[in-house]
C-alpha positions as CSV (number, residue, x, y, z in Angstrom):
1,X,-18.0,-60.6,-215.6
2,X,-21.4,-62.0,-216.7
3,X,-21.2,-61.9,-220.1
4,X,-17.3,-63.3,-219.6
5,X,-19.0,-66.2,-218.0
6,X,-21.9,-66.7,-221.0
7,X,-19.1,-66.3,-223.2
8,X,-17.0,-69.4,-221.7
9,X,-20.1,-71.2,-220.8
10,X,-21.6,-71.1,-224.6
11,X,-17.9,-72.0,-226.1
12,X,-18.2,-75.1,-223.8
13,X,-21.7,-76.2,-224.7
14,X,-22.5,-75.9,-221.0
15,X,-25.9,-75.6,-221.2
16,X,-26.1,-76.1,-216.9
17,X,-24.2,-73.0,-216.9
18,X,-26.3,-71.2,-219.3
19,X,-29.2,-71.7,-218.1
20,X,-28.1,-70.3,-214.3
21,X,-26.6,-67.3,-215.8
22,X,-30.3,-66.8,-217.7
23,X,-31.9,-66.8,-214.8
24,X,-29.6,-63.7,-213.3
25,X,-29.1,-61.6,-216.2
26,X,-28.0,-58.0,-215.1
27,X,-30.0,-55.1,-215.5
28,X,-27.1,-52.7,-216.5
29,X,-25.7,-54.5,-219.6
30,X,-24.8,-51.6,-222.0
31,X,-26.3,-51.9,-225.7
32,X,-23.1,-53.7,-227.3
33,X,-23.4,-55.9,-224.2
34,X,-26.9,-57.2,-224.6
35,X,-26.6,-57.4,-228.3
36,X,-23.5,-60.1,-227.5
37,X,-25.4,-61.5,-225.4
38,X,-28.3,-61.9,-227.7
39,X,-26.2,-63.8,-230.1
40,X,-24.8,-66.1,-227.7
41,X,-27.8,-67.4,-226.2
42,X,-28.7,-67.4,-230.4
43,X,-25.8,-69.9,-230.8
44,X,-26.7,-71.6,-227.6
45,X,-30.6,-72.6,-228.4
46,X,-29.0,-73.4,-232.2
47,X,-26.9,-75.8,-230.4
48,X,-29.4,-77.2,-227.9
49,X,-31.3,-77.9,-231.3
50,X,-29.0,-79.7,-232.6
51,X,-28.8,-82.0,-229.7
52,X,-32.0,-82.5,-229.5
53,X,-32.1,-83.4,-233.1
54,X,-29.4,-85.8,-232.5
55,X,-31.4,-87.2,-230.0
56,X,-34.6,-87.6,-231.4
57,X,-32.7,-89.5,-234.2
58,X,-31.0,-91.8,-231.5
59,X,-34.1,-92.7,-230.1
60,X,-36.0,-93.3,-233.6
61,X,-33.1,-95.8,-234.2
62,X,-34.0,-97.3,-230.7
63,X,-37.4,-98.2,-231.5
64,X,-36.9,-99.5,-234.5
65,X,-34.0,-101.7,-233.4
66,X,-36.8,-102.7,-230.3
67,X,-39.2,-103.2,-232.9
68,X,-36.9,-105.6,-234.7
69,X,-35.9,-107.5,-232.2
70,X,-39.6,-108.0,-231.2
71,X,-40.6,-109.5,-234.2
């Protein structure tokens, strides 16, 4: 049931969800369970790096637009 959730919650970039079910990770995930795991949250943090990429780009364009528009 867990890992179903992490499974639907990193296919839908819910990164809310994703960080609730981090904080109550079972203890009894079998091997092949906590290596899935693994490489969901891996695809998880890639895309939470992505946003914030996106996002540090947004805000550069922001400032220099404020800039501008100072001057």
């Amino acid at each position: 049931m867990w890992l179903d959730d992490l499974k639907i919650a990193v296919t839908a970039n819910d990164i809310t969800k994703i960080e609730h079910l981090c904080d109550k990770i079972p203890n009894d995930l079998s091997i092949n369970d906590a290596i899935c795991a693994q490489n969901l949250l891996s695809q998880a943090k890639l895309y939470c790096s992505q946003q914030m990429d996106d996002i540090s780009a947004e805000l550069e364009k922001l400032r220099k637009i404020r800039k501008f528009n100072e001057n």
